[in-house]
N, C-alpha and C positions, 0 to 999 in steps of 0.2 A: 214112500218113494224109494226105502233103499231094496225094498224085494223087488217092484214094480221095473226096475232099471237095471236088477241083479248087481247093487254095488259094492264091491269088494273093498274099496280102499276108497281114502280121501288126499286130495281130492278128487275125484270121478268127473271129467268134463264127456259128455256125450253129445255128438252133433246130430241131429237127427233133420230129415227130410220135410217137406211140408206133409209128407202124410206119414208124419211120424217114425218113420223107420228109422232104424239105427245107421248111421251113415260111416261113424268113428268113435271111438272111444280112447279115451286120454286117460290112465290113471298115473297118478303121483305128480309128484311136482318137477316141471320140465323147466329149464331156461329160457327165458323170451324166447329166442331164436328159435329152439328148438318146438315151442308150442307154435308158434305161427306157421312152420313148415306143416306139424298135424292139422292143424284147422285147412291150411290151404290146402293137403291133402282130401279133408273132408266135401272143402266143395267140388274138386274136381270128381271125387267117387258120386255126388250129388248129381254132377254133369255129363257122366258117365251112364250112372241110369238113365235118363233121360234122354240118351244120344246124341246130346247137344258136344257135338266133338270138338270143334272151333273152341268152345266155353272150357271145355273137361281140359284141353291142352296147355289153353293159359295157366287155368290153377294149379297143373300140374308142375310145370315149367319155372311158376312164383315159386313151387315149393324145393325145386331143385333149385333156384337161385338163393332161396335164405340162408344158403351158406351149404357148402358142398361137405363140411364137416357136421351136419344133422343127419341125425339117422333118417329122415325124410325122404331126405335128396336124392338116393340110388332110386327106390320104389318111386317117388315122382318124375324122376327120367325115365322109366320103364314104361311107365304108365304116359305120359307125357308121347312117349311114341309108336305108344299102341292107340292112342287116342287119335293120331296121323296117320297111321294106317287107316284104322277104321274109317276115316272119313274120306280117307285116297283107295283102298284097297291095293295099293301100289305097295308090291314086295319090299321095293328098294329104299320104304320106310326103316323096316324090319330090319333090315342090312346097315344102314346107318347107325342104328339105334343100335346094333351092337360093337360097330368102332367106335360110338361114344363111350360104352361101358369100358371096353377096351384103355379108353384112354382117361378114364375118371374113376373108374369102381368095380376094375377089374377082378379086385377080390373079395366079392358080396353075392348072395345069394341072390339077388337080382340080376346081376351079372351072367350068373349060372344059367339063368332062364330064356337067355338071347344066346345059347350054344347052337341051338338047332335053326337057325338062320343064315348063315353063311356069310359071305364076304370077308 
């Protein structure tokens, strides 16, 4: 299992799709809080393939609320309002999505990533 999974450390949690694919990977030992944000992370990318955008946004959303102090939480509010878009195609998602960074994780590489949207 550990070549088959490529596991480097323990412990190695990997969330994978119904068809198997690699969804997320967890290595080391995280804080409750901290793992529930990845897992919730996992099913929204789950929801994401899928195009199930209503689904992808809640989990993304659960993953920014497990506490704004998880590393999680920027990448889940990113995702969280690109998953709003995608299903509005409505710019003025994108534009929100980066006065939220603004005012929550202003200084995170996810933050970086909502420059070129204005507002």
């Amino acid at each position: 299992m550990w070549h088959r999974f490529a596991i480097r450390w323990t412990p190695t949690v990997i969330a994978l799709a119904p068809d198997g694919k690699e969804l997320r990977r967890i290595e080391g030992f995280l804080p409750a809080d901290e793992l529930l944000g990845q897992l919730h992370l996992a099913l929204g990318y789950g929801a994401v393939n899928d195009k199930r955008w209503p689904d992808a946004e809640r989990w993304f959303e659960q993953a920014s609320a497990d506490g704004a102090h998880t590393d999680a939480a920027p990448e889940a509010l990113y995702w969280a309002g690109v998953s709003r878009y995608s299903a509005t195609h409505d710019p003025a998602e994108l534009r929100k999505l980066k006065q939220q960074f603004a005012k929550r994780f202003q200084n995170t590489a996810w933050a970086k990533r909502t420059v070129v949207w204005g507002g």
